[in-house]
N, CA, C and O of each residue as an XYZ file, in Angstrom:
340
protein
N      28.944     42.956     15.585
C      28.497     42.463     14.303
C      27.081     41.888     14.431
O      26.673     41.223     15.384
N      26.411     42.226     13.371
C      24.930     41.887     13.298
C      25.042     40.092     13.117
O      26.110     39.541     12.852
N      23.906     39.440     13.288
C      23.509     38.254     12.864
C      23.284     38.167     11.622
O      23.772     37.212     11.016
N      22.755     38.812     11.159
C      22.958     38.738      9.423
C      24.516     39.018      8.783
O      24.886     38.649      7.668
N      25.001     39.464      9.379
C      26.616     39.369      9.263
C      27.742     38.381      9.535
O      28.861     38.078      9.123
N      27.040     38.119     10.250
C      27.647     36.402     10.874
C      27.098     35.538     10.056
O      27.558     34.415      9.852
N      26.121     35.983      9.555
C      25.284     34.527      8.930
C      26.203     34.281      7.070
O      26.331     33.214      6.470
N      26.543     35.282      6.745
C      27.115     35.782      5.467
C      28.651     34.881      5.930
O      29.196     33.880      5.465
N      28.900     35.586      6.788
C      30.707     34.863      6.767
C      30.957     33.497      7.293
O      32.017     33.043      6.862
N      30.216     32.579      8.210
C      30.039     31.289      8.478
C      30.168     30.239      6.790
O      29.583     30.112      5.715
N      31.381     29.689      7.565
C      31.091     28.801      6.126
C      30.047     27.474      6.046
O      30.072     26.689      5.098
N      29.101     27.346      7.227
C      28.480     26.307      6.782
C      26.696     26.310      6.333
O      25.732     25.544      6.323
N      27.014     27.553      6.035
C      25.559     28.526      5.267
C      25.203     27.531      4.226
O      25.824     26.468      4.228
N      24.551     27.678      3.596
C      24.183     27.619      1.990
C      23.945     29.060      1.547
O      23.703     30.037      2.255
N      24.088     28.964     -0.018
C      23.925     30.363     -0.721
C      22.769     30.917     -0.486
O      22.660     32.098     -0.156
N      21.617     29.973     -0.661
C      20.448     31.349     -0.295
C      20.338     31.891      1.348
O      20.256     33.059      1.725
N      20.357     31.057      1.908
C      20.652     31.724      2.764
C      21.711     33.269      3.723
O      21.581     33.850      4.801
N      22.775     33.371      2.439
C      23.969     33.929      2.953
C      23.218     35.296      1.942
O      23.178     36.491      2.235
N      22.867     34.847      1.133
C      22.188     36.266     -0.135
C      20.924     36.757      0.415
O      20.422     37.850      0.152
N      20.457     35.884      1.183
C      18.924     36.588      2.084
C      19.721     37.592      3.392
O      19.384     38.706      3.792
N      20.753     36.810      3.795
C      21.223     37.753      4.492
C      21.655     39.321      4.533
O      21.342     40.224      5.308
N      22.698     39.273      3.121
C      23.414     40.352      2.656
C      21.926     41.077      2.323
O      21.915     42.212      2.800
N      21.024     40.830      1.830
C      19.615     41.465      1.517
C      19.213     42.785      2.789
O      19.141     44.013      2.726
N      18.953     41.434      4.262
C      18.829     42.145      5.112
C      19.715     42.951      5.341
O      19.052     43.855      5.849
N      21.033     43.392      5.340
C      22.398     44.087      5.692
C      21.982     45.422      4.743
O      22.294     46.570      5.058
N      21.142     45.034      3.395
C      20.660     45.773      2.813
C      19.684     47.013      2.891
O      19.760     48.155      2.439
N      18.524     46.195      3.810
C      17.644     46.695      4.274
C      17.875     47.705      5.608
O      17.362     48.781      5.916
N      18.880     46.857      6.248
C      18.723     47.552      7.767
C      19.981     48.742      7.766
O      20.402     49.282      8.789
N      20.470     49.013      6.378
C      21.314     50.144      6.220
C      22.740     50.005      7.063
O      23.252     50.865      7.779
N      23.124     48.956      6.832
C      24.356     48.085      7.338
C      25.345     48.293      6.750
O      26.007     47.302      6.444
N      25.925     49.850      6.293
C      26.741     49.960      5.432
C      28.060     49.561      5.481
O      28.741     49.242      4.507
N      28.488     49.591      6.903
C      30.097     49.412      7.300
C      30.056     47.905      6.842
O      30.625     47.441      5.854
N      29.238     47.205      7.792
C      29.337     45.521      7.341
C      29.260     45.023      5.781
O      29.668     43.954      5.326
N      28.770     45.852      5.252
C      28.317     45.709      3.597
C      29.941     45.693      3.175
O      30.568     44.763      2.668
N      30.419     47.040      3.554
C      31.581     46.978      2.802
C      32.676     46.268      3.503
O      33.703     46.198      2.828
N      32.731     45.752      4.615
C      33.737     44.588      4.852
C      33.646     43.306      4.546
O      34.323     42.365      4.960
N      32.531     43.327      3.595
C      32.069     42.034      3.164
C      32.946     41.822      1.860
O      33.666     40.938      1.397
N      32.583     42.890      1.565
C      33.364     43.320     -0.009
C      35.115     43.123      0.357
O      35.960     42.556     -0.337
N      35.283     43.793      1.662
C      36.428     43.465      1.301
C      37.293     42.159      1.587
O      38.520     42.180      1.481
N      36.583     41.028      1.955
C      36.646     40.126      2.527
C      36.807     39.065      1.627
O      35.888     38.432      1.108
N      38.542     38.814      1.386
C      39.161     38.025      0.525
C      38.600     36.405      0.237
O      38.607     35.774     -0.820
N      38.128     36.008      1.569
C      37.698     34.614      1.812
C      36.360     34.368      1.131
O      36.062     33.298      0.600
N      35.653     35.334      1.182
C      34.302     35.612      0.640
C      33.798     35.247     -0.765
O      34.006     36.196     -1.520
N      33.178     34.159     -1.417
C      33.240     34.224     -2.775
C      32.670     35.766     -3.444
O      32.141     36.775     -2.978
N      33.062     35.348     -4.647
C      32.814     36.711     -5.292
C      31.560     37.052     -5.523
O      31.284     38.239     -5.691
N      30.707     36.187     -5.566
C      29.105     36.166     -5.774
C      28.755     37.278     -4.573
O      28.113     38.311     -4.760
N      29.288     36.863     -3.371
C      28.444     38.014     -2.162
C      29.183     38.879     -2.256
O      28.642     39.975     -2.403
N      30.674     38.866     -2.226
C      31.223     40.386     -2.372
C      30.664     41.411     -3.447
O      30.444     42.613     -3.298
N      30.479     40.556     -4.657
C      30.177     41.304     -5.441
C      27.950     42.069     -5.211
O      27.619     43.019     -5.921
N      27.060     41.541     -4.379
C      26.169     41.445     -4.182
C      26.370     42.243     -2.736
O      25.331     42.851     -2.476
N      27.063     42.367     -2.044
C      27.406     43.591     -1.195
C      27.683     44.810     -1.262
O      27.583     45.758     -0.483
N      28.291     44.577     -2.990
C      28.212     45.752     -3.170
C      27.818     46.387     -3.855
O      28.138     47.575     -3.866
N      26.637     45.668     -5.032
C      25.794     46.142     -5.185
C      24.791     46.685     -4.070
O      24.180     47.653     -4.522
N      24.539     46.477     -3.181
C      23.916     46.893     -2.115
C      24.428     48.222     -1.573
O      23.652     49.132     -1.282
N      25.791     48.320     -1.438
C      26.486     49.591     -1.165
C      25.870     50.608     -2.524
O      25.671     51.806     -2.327
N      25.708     50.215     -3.366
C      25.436     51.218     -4.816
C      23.855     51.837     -4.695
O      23.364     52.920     -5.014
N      23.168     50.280     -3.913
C      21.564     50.932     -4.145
C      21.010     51.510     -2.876
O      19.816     51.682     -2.632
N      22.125     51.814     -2.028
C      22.072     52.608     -0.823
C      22.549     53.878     -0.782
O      22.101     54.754     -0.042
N      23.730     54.049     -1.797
C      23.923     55.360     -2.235
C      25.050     55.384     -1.223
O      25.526     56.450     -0.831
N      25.449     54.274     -0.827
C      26.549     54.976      0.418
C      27.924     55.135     -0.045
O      28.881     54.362      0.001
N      27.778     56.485     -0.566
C      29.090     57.216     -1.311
C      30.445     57.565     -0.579
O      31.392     58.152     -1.101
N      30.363     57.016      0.969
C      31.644     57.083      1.894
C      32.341     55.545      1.676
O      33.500     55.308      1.336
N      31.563     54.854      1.895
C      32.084     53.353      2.221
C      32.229     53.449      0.662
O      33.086     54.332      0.629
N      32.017     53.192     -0.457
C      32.398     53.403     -2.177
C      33.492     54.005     -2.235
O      34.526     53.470     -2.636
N      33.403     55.215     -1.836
C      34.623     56.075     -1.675
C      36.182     55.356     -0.973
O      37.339     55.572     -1.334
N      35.727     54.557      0.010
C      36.905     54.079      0.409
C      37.219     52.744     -0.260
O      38.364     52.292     -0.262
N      35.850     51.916     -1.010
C      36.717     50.421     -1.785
C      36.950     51.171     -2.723
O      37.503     50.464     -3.566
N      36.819     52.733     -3.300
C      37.924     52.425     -4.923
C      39.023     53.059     -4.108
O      39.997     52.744     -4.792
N      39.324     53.492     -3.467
C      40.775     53.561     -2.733
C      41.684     52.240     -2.480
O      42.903     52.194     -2.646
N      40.765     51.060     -1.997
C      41.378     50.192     -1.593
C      42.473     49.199     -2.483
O      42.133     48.046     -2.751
N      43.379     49.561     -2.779
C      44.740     49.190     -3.765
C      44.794     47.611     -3.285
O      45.335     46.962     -4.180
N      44.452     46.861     -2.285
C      44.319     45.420     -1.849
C      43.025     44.938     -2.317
O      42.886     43.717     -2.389
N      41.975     45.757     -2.673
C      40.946     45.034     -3.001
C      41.099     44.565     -4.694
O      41.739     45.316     -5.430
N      40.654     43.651     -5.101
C      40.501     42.743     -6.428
C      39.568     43.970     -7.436
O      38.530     44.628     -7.379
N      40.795     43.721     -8.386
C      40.645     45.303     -9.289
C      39.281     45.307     -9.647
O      38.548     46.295     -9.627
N      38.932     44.017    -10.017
C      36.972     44.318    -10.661
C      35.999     45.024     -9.814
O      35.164     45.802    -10.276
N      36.122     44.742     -8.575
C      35.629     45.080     -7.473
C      35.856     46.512     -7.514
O      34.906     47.294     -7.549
N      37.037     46.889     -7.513
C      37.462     48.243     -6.923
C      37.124     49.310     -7.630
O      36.919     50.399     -7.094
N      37.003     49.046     -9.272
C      36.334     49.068    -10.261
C      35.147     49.797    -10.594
O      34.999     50.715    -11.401
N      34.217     49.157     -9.737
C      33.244     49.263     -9.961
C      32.581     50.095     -8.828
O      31.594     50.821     -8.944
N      33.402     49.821     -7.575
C      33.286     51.157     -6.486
C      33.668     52.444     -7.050
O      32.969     53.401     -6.715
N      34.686     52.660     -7.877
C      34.970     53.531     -8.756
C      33.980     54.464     -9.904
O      33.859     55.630    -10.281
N      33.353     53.034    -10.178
C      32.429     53.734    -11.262
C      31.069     54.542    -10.401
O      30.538     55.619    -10.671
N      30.847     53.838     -9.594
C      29.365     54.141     -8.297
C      29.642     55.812     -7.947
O      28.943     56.817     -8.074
N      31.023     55.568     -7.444
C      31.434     56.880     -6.361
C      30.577     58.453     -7.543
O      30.631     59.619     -7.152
Protein backbone atom coordinates (compact mmCIF):
# COMPACT_ATOMS: atom_id res chain seq x y z
CA UNK A 1 0.00 0.00 0.00
CA UNK A 2 1.07 3.43 -1.06
CA UNK A 3 1.57 6.31 1.56
CA UNK A 4 -1.06 8.20 0.19
CA UNK A 5 -3.16 5.25 0.99
CA UNK A 6 -2.27 4.98 4.39
CA UNK A 7 -2.59 8.53 4.76
CA UNK A 8 -6.53 8.30 3.60
CA UNK A 9 -7.33 5.36 6.08
CA UNK A 10 -5.42 6.59 9.40
CA UNK A 11 -7.89 8.04 11.54
CA UNK A 12 -5.87 10.78 12.92
CA UNK A 13 -5.66 12.75 9.49
CA UNK A 14 -7.67 15.79 9.08
CA UNK A 15 -9.90 16.12 5.94
CA UNK A 16 -7.71 18.09 3.81
CA UNK A 17 -5.25 16.27 4.20
CA UNK A 18 -6.92 12.72 3.53
CA UNK A 19 -8.65 14.55 0.09
CA UNK A 20 -5.04 15.78 -0.98
CA UNK A 21 -4.27 12.36 -0.64
CA UNK A 22 -7.07 10.47 -2.52
CA UNK A 23 -6.03 13.41 -5.22
CA UNK A 24 -2.60 11.94 -5.37
CA UNK A 25 -4.07 8.11 -5.62
CA UNK A 26 -5.62 10.10 -8.42
CA UNK A 27 -2.80 11.25 -10.09
CA UNK A 28 -0.45 8.35 -9.71
CA UNK A 29 -3.22 6.02 -11.37
CA UNK A 30 -3.84 4.08 -8.12
CA UNK A 31 -6.78 2.40 -9.29
CA UNK A 32 -6.98 -0.81 -7.11
CA UNK A 33 -6.42 1.45 -3.90
CA UNK A 34 -9.05 3.97 -5.25
CA UNK A 35 -11.50 1.35 -5.31
CA UNK A 36 -10.85 -0.24 -1.90
CA UNK A 37 -11.31 2.97 -0.60
CA UNK A 38 -14.72 2.99 -1.93
CA UNK A 39 -15.25 -0.03 -0.60
CA UNK A 40 -14.23 0.67 2.74
CA UNK A 41 -17.21 0.68 5.17
CA UNK A 42 -15.24 2.64 7.95
CA UNK A 43 -14.44 5.34 5.50
CA UNK A 44 -16.72 8.42 5.61
CA UNK A 45 -18.69 8.89 2.68
CA UNK A 46 -17.11 12.16 1.65
CA UNK A 47 -13.76 10.07 0.50
CA UNK A 48 -15.49 7.04 -0.61
CA UNK A 49 -17.55 8.94 -2.49
CA UNK A 50 -14.35 11.28 -3.89
CA UNK A 51 -12.55 7.94 -4.71
CA UNK A 52 -14.71 7.36 -6.76
CA UNK A 53 -15.13 10.00 -8.47
CA UNK A 54 -11.56 9.57 -9.21
CA UNK A 55 -12.21 5.99 -10.45
CA UNK A 56 -14.78 7.86 -13.09
CA UNK A 57 -12.14 10.58 -14.18
CA UNK A 58 -9.65 7.83 -14.79
CA UNK A 59 -11.91 5.92 -16.85
CA UNK A 60 -11.06 2.81 -14.93
CA UNK A 61 -13.94 0.77 -16.33
CA UNK A 62 -12.60 -2.67 -14.56
CA UNK A 63 -12.44 -1.53 -10.96
CA UNK A 64 -16.33 0.37 -11.82
CA UNK A 65 -17.17 -2.72 -13.26
CA UNK A 66 -16.57 -4.59 -10.15
CA UNK A 67 -18.22 -1.77 -7.40
CA UNK A 68 -21.57 -2.02 -9.40
CA UNK A 69 -21.28 -5.74 -8.86
CA UNK A 70 -20.54 -5.28 -5.36
CA UNK A 71 -24.14 -6.30 -3.63
CA UNK A 72 -22.18 -5.28 0.00
CA UNK A 73 -21.34 -2.00 -1.19
CA UNK A 74 -23.94 1.02 -0.03
CA UNK A 75 -26.51 1.19 -2.88
CA UNK A 76 -25.68 5.07 -3.69
CA UNK A 77 -22.29 4.18 -4.22
CA UNK A 78 -22.89 1.14 -6.24
CA UNK A 79 -25.14 3.27 -8.12
CA UNK A 80 -23.24 5.37 -9.42
CA UNK A 81 -20.38 2.80 -10.37
CA UNK A 82 -23.27 1.61 -12.34
CA UNK A 83 -24.03 4.66 -14.03
CA UNK A 84 -19.90 5.34 -14.94
CA UNK A 85 -19.45 1.63 -16.20
Amino acid sequence: MSEAFRTVVKSNVDRDARLAAIERLVESGEKTNLRVLVQTAGLRGTFRRQALEGLVETNARAELQLLAEDRALESSLRKEAQRAV
